[in-house]
C-alpha positions, -999 to 999 in steps of 0.1 A, spaced: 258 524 -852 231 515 -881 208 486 -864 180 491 -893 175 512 -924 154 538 -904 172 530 -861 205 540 -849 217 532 -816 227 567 -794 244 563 -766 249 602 -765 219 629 -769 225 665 -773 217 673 -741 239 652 -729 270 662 -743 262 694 -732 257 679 -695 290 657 -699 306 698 -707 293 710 -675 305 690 -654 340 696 -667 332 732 -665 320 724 -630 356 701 -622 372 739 -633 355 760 -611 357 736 -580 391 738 -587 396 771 -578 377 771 -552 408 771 -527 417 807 -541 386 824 -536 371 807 -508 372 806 -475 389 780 -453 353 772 -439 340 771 -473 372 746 -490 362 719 -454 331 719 -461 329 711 -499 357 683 -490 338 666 -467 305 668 -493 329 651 -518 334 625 -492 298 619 -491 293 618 -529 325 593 -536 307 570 -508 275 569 -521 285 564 -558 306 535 -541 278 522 -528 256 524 -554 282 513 -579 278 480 -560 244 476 -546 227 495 -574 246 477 -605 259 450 -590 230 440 -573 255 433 -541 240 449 -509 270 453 -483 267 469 -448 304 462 -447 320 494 -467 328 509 -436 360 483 -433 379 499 -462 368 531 -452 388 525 -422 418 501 -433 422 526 -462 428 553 -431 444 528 -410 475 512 -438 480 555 -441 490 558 -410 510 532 -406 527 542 -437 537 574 -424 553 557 -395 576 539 -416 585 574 -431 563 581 -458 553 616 -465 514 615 -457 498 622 -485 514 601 -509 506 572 -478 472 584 -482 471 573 -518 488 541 -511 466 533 -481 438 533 -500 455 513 -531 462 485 -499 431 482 -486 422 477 -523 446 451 -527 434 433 -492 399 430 -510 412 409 -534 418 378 -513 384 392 -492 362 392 -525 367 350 -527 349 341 -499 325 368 -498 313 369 -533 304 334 -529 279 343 -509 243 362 -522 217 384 -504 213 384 -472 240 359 -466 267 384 -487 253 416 -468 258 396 -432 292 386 -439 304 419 -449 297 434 -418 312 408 -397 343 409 -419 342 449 -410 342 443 -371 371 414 -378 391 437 -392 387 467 -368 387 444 -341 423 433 -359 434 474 -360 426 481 -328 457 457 -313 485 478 -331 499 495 -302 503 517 -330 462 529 -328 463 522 -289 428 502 -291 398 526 -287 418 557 -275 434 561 -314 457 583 -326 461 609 -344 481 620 -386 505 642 -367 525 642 -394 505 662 -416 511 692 -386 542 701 -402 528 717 -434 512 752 -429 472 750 -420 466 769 -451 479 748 -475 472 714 -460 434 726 -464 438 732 -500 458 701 -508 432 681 -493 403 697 -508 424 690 -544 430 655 -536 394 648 -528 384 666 -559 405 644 -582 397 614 -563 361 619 -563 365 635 -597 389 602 -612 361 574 -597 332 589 -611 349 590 -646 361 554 -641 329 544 -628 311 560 -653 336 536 -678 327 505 -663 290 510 -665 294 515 -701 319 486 -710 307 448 -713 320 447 -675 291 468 -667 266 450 -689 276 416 -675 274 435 -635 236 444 -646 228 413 -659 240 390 -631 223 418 -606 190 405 -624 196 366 -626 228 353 -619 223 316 -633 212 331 -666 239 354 -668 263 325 -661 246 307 -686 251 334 -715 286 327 -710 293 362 -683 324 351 -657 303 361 -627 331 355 -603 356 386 -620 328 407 -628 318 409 -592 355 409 -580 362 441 -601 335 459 -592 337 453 -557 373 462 -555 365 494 -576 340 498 -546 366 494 -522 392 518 -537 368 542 -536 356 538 -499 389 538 -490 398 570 -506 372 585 -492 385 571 -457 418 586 -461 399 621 -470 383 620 -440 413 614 -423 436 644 -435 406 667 -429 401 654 -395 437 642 -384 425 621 -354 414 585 -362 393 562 -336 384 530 -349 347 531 -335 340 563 -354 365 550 -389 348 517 -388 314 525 -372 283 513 -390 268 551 -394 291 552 -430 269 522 -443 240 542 -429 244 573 -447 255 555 -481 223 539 -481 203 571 -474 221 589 -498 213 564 -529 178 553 -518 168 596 -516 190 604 -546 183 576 -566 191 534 -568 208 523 -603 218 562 -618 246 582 -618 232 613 -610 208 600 -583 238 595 -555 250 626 -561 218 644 -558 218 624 -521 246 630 -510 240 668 -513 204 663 -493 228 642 -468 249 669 -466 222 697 -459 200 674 -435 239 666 -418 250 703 -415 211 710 -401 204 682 -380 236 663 -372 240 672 -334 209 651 -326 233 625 -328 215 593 -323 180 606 -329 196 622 -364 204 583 -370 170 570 -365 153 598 -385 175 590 -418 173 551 -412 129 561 -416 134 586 -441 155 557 -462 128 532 -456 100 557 -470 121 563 -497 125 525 -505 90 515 -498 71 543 -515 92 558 -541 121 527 -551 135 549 -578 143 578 -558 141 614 -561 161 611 -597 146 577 -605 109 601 -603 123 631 -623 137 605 -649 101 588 -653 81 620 -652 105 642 -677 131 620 -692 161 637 -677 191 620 -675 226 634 -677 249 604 -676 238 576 -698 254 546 -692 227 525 -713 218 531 -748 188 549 -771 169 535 -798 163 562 -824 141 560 -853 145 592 -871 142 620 -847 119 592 -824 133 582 -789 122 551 -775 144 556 -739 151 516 -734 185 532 -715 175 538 -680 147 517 -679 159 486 -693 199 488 -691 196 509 -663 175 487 -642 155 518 -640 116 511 -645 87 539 -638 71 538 -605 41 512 -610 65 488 -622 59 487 -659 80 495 -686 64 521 -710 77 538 -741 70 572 -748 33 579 -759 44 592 -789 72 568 -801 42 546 -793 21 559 -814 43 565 -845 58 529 -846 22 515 -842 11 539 -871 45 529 -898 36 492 -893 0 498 -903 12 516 -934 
């Protein structure tokens, strides 16, 4: 789009195209994955999806949004919790899977009116106790048998072999199908208006944004998504307990995984989630020592370097893979407004910088 004679607007850089090509080319090779891996292997990379649809979730919401829950673990559970009760009524589980997550979307809906009335610390309080009503709610299906659970028997009947690979491929698409949509969103006014009440919601009411649906979408986008990954998690590990489905720890990790990787990005969750997953496969059976060390490690991370590990490698090099903001571009000359402004992202010290050279060359045409 012309702004000027001598500016464009790019919303796409070389680079990234070529980045937006890879990771199809990646979405291809984890695809066949299942027939030339092992079994070990195909669990593993499933549950590391898990990790990276949860903390794009999270950051979706906290990061653009500007709406900090510790209450994601409810549709995390009730995602897992409406499958299994689907199956009971006869539905073959992994189309119950699907539509157990598409109910828990639904039932935040109705939830999203009175919470989203609510800000800060208020908002983050209520989601959590609107986590324990609901698993408190669970547990008295006779169905779940309070804390003793149950168990997807149901998905016994299909041969070991296949059930892995059907669950790796439906956490691939899932995780796969969010990002794209997420990725969407960010871009579209809805996304814009998210970023803008995230800054100052009165002024962004002001400017004419519906703050009310704007929130509501993206937190129910943010609840789909927890929920698919709670019905993931459940086909890979059959057994669900409501203390362990609805525990706290899933709030936990999502916030260490987007305060390493990287607050308001899209690469910066995933890049988390994958430290998550190494620290979890290394450390996890400290249980809840492991706990206390990421809850630090997150703190660090927020106190001494806010932008996270990508937030860093975007301020020292420029690197970003995923734009969901826009470039000004005078002739071959970047000024990156994207991720700093649009983005919410800003360099370390706080200030908002241009590069030295765009600098330099717009200071030097106005003098001429």
């Amino acid at each position: 789009m012309r702004v000027a004679s001598d500016y464009v607007v790019e919303r796409w850089s070389a680079a990234e195209r070529r980045a937006a090509l890879g990771a199809v080319v990646l979405f291809v090779v984890l695809a066949a994955v299942p027939t030339l891996c092992s079994g070990q292997v195909i669990d593993k990379l499933t549950t590391l999806f898990v990790y990276i649809l949860l903390a794009a979730m999270w950051n979706l919401l906290s990061g653009y949004a500007g709406l900090v829950s510790v209450g994601q673990q409810a549709y995390f559970g009730v995602g897992a919790y409406f499958a299994l009760r689907l199956v009971s009524f006869g539905i073959e589980p992994y189309p119950a899977l699907l539509l157990g997550a598409l109910v828990a979307a639904a039932i935040a809906v109705p939830v999203s009116f009175f919470l989203l009335r609510l800000r800060d610390g208020e908002f983050a309080i209520a989601s959590w106790v609107v986590a324990e009503v609901i698993r408190i709610l669970v547990m008295f299906d006779f169905l779940v048998q309070g804390e003793t659970g149950t168990s997807l028997i149901a998905l016994n009947s299909y041969d070991p072999g296949w059930r892995l690979r059907a669950t790796y491929w439906f956490a691939l698409v899932s995780l796969a199908g969010l990002l794209f949509v997420a990725f969407l969103l960010l871009r579209s006014r809805i996304g814009a208006a998210g970023q803008a009440i995230r800054d100052d919601e009165e002024a962004a009411r002001s400017l004419g944004v519906n703050v009310m649906r704007t929130k509501q979408t993206i937190y129910v986008l943010a609840a789909f998504g927890c929920a698919l990954a709670g019905v993931i998690w459940l086909a890979s590990a059959i057994t669900f307990l409501p203390r362990t489905n609805f525990g706290v720890q899933w709030t936990v990790f999502m916030l260490f995984m987007v305060l390493v990787g990287g607050l308001r990005t899209m690469e910066g969750p995933i890049l988390g989630a994958v430290i998550f997953f190494v620290l979890q496969e290394g450390f996890g059976n400290y249980g809840v020592w492991y706990l206390f060390g990421i809850g630090i490690v997150a703190v660090v991370f927020a106190l001494a370097l806010p932008g996270g590990i990508w937030g860093a490698i975007h301020h020292r090099f420029g690197a970003r893979f995923f734009p969901v903001g826009e470039r000004l571009v005078r002739r071959g000359v970047t000024a990156d407004i994207s991720q700093q402004v649009l983005d919410g992202i800003a360099p370390q010290d706080g200030s908002l910088k241009m590069r030295p050279s765009a600098i330099e060359q717009n200071v030097s045409s106005e003098r001429r």
